[in-house]
mmCIF file of the N, C-alpha and C atoms, coordinates in Angstrom:
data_MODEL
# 
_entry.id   MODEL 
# 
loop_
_atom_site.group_PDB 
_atom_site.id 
_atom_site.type_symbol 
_atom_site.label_atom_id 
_atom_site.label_alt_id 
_atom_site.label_comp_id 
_atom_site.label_asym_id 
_atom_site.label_entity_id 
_atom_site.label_seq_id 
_atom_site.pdbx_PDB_ins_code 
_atom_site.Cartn_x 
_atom_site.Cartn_y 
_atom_site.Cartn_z 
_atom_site.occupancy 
_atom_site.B_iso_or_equiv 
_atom_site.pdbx_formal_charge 
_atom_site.auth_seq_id 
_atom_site.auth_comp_id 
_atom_site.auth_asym_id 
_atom_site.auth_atom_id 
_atom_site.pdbx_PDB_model_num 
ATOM 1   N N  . UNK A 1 1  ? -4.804 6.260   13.319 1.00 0.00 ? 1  UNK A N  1 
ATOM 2   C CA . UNK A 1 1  ? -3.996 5.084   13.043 1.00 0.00 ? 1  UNK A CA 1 
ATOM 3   C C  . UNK A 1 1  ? -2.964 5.442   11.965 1.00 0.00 ? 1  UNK A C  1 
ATOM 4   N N  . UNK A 1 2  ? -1.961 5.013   11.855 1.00 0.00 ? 2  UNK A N  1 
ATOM 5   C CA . UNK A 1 2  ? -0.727 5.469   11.179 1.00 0.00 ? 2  UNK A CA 1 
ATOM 6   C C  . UNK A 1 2  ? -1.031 4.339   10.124 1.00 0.00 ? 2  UNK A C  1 
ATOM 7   N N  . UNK A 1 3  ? -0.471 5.180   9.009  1.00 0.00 ? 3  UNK A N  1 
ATOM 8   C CA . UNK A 1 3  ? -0.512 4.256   7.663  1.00 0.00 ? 3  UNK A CA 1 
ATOM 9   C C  . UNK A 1 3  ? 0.510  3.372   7.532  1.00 0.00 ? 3  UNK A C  1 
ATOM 10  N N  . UNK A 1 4  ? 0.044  2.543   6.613  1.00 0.00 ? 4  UNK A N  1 
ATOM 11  C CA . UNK A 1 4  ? 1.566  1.318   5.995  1.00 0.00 ? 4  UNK A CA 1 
ATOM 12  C C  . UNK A 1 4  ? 3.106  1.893   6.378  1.00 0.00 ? 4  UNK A C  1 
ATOM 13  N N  . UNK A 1 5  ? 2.911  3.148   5.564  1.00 0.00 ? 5  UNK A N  1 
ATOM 14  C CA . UNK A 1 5  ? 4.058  3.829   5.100  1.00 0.00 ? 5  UNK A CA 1 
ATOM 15  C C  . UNK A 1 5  ? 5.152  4.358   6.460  1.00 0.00 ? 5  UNK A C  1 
ATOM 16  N N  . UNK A 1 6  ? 4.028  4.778   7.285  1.00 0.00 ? 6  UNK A N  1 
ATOM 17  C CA . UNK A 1 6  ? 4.535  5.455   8.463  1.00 0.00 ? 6  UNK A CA 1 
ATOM 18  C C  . UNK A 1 6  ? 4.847  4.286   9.331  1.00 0.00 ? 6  UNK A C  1 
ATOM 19  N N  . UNK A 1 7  ? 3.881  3.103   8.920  1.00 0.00 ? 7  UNK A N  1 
ATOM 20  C CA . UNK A 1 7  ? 4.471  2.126   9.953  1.00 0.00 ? 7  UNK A CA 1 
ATOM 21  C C  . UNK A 1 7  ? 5.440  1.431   9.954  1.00 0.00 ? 7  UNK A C  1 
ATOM 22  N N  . UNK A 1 8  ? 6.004  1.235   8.246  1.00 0.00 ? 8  UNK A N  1 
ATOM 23  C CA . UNK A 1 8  ? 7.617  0.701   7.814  1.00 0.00 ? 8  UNK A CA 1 
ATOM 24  C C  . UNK A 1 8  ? 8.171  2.173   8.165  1.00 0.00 ? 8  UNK A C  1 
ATOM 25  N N  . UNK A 1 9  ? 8.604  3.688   8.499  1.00 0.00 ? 9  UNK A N  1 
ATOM 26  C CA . UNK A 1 9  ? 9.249  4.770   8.497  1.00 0.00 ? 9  UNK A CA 1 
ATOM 27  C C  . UNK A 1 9  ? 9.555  4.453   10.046 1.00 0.00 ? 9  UNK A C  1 
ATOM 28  N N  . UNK A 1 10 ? 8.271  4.582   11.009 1.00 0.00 ? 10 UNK A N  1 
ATOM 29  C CA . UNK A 1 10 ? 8.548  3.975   12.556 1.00 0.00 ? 10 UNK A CA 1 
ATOM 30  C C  . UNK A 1 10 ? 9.494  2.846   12.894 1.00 0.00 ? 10 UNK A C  1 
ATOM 31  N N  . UNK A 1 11 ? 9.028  1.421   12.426 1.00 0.00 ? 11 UNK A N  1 
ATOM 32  C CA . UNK A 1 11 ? 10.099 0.605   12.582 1.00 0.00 ? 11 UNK A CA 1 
ATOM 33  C C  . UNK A 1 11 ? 11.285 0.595   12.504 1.00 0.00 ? 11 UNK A C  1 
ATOM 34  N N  . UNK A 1 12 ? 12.037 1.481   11.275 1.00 0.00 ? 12 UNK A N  1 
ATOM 35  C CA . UNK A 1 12 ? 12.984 1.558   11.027 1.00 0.00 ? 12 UNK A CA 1 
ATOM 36  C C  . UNK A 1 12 ? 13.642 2.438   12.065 1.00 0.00 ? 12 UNK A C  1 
ATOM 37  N N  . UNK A 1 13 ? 13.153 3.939   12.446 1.00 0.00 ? 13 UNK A N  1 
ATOM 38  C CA . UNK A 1 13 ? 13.345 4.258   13.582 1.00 0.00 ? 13 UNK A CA 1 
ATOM 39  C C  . UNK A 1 13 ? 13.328 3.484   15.333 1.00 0.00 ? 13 UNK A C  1 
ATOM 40  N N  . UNK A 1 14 ? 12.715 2.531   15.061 1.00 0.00 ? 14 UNK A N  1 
ATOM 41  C CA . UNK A 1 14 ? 12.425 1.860   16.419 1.00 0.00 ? 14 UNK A CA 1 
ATOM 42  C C  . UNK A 1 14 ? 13.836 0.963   16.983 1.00 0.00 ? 14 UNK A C  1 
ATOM 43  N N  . UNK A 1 15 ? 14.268 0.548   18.306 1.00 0.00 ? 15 UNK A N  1 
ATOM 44  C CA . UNK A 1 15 ? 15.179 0.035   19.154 1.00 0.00 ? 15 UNK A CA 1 
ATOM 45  C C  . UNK A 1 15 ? 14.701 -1.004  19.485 1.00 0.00 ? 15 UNK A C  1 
ATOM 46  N N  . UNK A 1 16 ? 13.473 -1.147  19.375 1.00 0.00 ? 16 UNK A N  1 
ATOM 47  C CA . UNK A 1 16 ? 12.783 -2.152  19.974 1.00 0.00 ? 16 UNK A CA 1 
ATOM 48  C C  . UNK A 1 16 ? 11.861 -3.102  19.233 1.00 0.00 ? 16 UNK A C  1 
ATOM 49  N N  . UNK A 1 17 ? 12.194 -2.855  17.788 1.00 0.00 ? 17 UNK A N  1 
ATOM 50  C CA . UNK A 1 17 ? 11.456 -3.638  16.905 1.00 0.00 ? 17 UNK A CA 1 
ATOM 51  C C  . UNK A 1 17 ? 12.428 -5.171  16.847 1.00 0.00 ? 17 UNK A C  1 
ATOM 52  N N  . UNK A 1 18 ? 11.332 -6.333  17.062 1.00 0.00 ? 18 UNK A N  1 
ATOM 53  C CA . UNK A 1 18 ? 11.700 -7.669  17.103 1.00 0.00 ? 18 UNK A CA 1 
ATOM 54  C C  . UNK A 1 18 ? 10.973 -8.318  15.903 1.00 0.00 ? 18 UNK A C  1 
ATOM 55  N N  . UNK A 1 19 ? 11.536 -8.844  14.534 1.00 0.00 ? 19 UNK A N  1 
ATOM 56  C CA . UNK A 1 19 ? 10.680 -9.312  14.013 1.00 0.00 ? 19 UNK A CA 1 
ATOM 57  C C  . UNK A 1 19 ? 9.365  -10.264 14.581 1.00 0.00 ? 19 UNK A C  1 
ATOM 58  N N  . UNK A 1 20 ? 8.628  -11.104 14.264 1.00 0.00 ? 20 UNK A N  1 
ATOM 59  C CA . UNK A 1 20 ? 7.822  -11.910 14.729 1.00 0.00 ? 20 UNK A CA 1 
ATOM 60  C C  . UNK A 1 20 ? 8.178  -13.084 14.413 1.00 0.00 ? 20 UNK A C  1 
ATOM 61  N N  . UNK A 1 21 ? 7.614  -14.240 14.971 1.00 0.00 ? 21 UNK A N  1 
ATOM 62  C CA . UNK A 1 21 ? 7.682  -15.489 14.131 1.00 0.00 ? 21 UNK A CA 1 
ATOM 63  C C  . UNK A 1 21 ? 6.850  -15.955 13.490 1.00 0.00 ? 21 UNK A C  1 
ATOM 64  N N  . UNK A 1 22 ? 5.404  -15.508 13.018 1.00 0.00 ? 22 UNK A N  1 
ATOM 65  C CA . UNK A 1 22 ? 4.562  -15.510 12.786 1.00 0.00 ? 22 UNK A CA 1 
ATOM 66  C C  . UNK A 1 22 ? 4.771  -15.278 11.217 1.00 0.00 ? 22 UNK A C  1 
ATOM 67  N N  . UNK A 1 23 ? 4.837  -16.525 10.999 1.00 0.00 ? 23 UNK A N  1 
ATOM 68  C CA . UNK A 1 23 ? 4.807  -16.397 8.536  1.00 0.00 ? 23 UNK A CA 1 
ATOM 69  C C  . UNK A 1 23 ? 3.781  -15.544 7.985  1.00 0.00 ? 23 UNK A C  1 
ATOM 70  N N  . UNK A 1 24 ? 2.504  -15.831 8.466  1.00 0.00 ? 24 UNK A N  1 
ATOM 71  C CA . UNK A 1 24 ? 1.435  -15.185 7.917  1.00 0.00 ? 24 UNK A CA 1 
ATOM 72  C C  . UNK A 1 24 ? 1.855  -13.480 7.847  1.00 0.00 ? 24 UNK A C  1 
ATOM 73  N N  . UNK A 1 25 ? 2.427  -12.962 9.471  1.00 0.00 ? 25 UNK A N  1 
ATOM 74  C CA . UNK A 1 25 ? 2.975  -11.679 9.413  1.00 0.00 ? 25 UNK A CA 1 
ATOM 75  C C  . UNK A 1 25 ? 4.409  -11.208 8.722  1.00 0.00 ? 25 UNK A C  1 
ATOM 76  N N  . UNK A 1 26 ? 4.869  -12.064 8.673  1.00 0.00 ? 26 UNK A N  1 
ATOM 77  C CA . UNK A 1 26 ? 5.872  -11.450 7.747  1.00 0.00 ? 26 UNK A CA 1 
ATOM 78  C C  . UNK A 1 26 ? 6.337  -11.770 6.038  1.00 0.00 ? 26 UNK A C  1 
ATOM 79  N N  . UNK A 1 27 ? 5.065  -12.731 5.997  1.00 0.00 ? 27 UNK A N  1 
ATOM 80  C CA . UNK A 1 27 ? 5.019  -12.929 4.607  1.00 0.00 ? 27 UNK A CA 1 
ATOM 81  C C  . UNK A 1 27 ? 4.236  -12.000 3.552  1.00 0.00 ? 27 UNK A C  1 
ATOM 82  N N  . UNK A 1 28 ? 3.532  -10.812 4.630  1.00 0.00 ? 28 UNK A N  1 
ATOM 83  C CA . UNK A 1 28 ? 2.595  -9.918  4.394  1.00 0.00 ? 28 UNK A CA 1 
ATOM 84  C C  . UNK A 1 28 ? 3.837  -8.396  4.247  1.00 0.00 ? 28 UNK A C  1 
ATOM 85  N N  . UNK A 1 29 ? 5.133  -8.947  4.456  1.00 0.00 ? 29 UNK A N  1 
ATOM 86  C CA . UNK A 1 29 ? 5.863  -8.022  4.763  1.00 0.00 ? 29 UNK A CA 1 
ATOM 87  C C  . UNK A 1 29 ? 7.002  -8.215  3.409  1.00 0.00 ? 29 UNK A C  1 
ATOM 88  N N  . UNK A 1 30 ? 6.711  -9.274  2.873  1.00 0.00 ? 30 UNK A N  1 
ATOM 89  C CA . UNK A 1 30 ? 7.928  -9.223  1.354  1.00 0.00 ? 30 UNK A CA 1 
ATOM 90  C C  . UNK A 1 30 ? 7.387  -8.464  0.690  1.00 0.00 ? 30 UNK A C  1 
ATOM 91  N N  . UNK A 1 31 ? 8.584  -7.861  -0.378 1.00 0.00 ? 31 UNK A N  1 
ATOM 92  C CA . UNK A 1 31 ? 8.572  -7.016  -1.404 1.00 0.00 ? 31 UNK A CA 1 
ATOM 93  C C  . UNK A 1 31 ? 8.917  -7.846  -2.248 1.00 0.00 ? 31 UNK A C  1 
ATOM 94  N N  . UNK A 1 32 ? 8.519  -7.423  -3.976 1.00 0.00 ? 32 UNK A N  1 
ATOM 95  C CA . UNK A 1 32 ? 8.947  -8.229  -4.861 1.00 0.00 ? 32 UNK A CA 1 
ATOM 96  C C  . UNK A 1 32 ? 10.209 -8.714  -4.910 1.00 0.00 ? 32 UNK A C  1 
ATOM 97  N N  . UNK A 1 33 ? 11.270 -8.250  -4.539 1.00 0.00 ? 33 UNK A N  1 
ATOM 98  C CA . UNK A 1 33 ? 12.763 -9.204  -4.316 1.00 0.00 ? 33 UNK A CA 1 
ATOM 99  C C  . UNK A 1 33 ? 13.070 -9.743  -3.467 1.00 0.00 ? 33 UNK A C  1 
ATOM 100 N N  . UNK A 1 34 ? 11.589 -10.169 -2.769 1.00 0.00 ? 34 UNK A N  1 
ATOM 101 C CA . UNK A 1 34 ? 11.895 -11.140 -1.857 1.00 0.00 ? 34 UNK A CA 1 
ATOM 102 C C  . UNK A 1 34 ? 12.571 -10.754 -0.573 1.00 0.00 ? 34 UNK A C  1 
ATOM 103 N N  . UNK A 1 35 ? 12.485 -9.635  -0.301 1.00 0.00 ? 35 UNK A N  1 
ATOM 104 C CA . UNK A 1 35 ? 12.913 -8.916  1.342  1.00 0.00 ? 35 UNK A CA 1 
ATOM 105 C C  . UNK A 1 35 ? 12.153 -8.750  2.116  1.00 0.00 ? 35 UNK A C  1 
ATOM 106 N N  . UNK A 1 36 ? 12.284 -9.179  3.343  1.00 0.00 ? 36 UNK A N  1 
ATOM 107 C CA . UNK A 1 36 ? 11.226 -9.026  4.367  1.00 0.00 ? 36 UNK A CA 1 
ATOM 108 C C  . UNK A 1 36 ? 11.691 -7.325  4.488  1.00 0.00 ? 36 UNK A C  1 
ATOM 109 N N  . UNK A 1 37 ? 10.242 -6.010  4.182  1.00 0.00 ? 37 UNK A N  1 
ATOM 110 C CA . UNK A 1 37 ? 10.510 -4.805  4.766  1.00 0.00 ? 37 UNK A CA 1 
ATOM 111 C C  . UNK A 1 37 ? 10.470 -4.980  6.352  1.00 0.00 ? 37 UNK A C  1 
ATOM 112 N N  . UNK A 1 38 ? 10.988 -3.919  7.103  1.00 0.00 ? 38 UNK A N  1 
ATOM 113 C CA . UNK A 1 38 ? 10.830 -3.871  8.365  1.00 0.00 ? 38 UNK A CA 1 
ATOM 114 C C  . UNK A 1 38 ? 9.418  -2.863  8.696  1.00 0.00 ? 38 UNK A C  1 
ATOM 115 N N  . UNK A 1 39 ? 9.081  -3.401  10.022 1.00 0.00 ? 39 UNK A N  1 
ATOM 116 C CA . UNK A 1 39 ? 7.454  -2.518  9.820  1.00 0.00 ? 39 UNK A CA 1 
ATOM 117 C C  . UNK A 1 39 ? 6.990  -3.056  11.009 1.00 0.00 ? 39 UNK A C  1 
ATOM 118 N N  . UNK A 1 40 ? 6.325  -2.190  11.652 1.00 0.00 ? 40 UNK A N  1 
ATOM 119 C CA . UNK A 1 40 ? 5.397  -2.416  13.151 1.00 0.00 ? 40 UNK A CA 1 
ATOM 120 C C  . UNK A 1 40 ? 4.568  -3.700  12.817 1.00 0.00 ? 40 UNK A C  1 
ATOM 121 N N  . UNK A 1 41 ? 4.253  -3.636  11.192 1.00 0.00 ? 41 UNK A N  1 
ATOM 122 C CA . UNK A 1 41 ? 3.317  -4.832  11.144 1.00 0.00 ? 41 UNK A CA 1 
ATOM 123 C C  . UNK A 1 41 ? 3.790  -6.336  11.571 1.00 0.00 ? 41 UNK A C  1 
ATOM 124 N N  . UNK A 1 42 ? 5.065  -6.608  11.058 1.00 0.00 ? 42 UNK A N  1 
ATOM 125 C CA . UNK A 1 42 ? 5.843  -7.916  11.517 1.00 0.00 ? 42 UNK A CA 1 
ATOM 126 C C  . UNK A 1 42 ? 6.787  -7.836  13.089 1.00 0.00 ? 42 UNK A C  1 
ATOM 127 N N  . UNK A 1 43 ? 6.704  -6.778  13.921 1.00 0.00 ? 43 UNK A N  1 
ATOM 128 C CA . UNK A 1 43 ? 7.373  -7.101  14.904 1.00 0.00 ? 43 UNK A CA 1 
ATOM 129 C C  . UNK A 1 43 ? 6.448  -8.102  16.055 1.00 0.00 ? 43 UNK A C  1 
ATOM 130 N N  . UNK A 1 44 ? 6.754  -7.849  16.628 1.00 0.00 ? 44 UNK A N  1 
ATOM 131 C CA . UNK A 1 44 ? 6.658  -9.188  18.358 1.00 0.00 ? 44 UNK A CA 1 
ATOM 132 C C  . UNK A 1 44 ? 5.902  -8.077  19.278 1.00 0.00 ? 44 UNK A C  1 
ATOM 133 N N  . UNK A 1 45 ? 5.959  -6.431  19.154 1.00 0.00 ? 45 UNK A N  1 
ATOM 134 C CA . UNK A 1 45 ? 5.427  -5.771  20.235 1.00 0.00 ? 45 UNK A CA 1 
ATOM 135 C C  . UNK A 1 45 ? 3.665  -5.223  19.363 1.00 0.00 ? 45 UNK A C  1 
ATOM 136 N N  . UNK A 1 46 ? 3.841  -5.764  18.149 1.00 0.00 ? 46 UNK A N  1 
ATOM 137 C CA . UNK A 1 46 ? 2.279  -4.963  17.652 1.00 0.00 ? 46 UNK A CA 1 
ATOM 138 C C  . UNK A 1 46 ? 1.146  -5.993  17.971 1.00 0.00 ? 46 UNK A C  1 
ATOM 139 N N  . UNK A 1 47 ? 0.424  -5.356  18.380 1.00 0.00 ? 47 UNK A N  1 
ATOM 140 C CA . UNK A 1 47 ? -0.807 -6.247  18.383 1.00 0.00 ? 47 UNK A CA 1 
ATOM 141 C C  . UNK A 1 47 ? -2.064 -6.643  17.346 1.00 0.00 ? 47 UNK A C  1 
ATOM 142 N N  . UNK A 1 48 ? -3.070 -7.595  17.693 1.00 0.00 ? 48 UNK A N  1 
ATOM 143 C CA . UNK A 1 48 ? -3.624 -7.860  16.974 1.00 0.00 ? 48 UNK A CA 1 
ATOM 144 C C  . UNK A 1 48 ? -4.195 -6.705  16.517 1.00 0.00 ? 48 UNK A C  1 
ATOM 145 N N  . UNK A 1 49 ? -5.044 -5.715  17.585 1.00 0.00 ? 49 UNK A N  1 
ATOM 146 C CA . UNK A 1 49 ? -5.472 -4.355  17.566 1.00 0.00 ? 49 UNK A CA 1 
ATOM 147 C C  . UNK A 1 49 ? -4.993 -3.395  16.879 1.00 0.00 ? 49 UNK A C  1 
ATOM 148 N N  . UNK A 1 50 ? -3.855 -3.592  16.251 1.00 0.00 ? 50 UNK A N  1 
ATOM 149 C CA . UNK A 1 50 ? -2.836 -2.239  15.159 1.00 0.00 ? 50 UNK A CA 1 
ATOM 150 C C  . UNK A 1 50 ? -2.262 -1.696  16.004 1.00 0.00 ? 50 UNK A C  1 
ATOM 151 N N  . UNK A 1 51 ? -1.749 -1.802  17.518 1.00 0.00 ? 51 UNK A N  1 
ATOM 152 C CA . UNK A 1 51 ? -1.210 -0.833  18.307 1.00 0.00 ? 51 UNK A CA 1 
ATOM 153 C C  . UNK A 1 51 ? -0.011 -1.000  18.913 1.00 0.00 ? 51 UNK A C  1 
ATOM 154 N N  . UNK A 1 52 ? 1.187  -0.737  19.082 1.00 0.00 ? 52 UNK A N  1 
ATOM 155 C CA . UNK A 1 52 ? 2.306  -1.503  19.659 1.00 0.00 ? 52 UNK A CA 1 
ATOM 156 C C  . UNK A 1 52 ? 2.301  -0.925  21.275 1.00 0.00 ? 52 UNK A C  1 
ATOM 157 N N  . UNK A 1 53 ? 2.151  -2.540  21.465 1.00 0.00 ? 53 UNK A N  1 
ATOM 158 C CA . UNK A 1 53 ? 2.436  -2.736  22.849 1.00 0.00 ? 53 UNK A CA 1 
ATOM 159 C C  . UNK A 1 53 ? 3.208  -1.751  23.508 1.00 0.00 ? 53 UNK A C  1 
ATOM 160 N N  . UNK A 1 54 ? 4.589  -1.335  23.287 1.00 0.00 ? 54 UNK A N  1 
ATOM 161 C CA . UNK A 1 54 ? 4.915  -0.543  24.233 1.00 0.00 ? 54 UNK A CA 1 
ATOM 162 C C  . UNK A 1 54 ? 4.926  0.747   23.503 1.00 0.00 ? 54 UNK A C  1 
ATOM 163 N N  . UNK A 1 55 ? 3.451  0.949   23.381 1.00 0.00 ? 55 UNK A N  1 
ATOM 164 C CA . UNK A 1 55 ? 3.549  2.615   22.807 1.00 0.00 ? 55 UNK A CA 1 
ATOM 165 C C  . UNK A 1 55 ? 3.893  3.553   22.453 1.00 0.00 ? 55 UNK A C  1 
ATOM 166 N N  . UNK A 1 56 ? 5.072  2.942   21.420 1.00 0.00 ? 56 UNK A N  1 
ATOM 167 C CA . UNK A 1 56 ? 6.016  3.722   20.522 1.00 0.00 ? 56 UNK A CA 1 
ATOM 168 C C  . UNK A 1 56 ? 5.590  4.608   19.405 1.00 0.00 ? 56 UNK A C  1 
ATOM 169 N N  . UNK A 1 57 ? 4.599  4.018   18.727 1.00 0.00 ? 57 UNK A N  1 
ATOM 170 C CA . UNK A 1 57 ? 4.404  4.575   17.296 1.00 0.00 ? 57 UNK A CA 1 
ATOM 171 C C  . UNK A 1 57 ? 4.307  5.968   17.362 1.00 0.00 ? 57 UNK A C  1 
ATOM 172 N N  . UNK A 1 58 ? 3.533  6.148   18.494 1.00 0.00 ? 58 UNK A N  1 
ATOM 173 C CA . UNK A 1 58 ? 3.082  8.011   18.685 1.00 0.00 ? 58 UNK A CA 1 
ATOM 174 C C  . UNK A 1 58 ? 4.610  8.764   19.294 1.00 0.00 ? 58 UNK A C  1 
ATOM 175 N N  . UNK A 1 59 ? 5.366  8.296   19.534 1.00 0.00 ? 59 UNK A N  1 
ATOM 176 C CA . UNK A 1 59 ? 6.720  8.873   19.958 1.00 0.00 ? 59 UNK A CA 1 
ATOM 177 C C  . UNK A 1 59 ? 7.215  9.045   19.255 1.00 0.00 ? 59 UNK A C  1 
ATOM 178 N N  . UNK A 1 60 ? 7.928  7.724   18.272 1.00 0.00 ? 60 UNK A N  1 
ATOM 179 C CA . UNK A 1 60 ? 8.594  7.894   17.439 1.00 0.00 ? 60 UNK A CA 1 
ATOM 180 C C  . UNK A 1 60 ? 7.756  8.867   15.996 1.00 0.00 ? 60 UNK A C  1 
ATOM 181 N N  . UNK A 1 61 ? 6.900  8.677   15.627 1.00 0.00 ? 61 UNK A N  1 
ATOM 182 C CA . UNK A 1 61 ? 6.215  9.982   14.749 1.00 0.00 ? 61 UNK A CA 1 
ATOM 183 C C  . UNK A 1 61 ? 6.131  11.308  14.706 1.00 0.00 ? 61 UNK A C  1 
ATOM 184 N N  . UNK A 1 62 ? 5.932  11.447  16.464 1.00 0.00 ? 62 UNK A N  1 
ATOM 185 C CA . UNK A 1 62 ? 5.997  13.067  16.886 1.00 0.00 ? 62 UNK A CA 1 
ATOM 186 C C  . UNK A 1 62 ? 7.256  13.312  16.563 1.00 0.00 ? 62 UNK A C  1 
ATOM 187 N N  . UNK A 1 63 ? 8.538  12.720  17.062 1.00 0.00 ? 63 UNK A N  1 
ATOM 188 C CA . UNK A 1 63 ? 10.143 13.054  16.867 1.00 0.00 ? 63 UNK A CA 1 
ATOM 189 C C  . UNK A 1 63 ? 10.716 12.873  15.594 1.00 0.00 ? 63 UNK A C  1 
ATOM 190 N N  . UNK A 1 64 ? 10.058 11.975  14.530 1.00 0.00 ? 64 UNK A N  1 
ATOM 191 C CA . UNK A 1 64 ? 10.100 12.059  13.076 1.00 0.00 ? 64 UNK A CA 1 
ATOM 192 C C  . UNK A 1 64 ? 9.571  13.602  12.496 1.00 0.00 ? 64 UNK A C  1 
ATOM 193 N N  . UNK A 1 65 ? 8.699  13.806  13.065 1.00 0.00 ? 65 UNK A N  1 
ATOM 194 C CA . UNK A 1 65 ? 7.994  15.112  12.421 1.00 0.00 ? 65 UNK A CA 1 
ATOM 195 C C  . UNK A 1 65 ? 8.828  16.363  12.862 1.00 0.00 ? 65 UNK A C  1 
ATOM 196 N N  . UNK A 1 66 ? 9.489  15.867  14.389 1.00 0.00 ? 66 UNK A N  1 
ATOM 197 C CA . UNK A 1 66 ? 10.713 17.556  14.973 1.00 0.00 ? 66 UNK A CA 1 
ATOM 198 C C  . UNK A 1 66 ? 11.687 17.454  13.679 1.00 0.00 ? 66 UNK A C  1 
ATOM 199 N N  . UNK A 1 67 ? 12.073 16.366  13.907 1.00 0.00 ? 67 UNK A N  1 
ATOM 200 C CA . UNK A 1 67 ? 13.220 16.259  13.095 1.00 0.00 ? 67 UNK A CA 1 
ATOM 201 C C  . UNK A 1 67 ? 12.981 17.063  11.536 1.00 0.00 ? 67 UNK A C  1 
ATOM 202 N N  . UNK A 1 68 ? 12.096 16.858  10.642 1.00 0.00 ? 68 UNK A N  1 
ATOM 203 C CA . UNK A 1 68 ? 11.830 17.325  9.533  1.00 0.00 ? 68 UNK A CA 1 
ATOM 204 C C  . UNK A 1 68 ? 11.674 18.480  9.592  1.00 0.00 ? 68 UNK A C  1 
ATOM 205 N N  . UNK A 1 69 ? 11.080 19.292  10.680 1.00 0.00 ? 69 UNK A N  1 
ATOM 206 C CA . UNK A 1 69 ? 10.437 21.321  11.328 1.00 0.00 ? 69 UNK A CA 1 
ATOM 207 C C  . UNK A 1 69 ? 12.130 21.356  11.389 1.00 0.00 ? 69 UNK A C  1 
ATOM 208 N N  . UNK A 1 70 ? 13.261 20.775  12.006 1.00 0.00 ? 70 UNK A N  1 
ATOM 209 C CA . UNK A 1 70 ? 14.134 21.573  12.518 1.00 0.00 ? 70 UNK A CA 1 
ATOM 210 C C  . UNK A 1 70 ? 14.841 21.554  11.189 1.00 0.00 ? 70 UNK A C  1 
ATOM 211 N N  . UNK A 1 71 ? 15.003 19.925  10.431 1.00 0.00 ? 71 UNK A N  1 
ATOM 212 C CA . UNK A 1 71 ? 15.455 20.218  8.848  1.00 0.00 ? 71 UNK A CA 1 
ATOM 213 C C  . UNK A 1 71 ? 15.086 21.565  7.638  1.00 0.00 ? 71 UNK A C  1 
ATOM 214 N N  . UNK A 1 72 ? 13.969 21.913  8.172  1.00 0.00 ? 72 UNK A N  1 
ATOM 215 C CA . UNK A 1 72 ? 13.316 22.759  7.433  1.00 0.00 ? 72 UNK A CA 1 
ATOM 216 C C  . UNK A 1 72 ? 14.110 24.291  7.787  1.00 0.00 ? 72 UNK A C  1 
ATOM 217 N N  . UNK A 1 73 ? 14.508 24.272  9.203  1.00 0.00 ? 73 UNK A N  1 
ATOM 218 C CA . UNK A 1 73 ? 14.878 25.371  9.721  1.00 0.00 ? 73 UNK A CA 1 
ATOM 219 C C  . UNK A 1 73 ? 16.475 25.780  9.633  1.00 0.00 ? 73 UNK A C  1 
ATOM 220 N N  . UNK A 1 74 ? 17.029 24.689  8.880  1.00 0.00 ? 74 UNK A N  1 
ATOM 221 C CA . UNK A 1 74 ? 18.356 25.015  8.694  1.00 0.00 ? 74 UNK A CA 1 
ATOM 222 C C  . UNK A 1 74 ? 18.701 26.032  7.365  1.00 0.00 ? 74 UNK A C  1 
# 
């Protein structure tokens, strides 16, 4: 299961992140100045289960991680 951290790093990478309408979820998502972060946790495709519906998280992570091997390789 991907942590907090990775799961606001994913979202931000994601095309398909929809906030939710759900307060409880995105009130779990302010930062002290009062900004909703963006994060798998408050979108519309994650489930109750921690898993997003259209089975992004493991995509977008693997291609977060090329990206950093090929940064490394410059």
């Amino acid at each position: 299961m991907a942590s907090k951290e990775q799961l606001r790093r994913v979202a931000e990478k994601c095309s398909k992140h929809r906030y939710t309408s759900d307060d409880n979820r995105l009130m779990s998502s302010v930062n002290p100045s009062g900004y909703v972060t963006k994060s798998c946790e408050n979108c519309i495709h994650f489930t109750k289960d921690h898993k997003c519906e259209l089975d992004l998280t493991d995509e977008i992570l693997v291609n977060m991680a090329m990206e950093m091997d090929y940064d490394e390789w410059k």
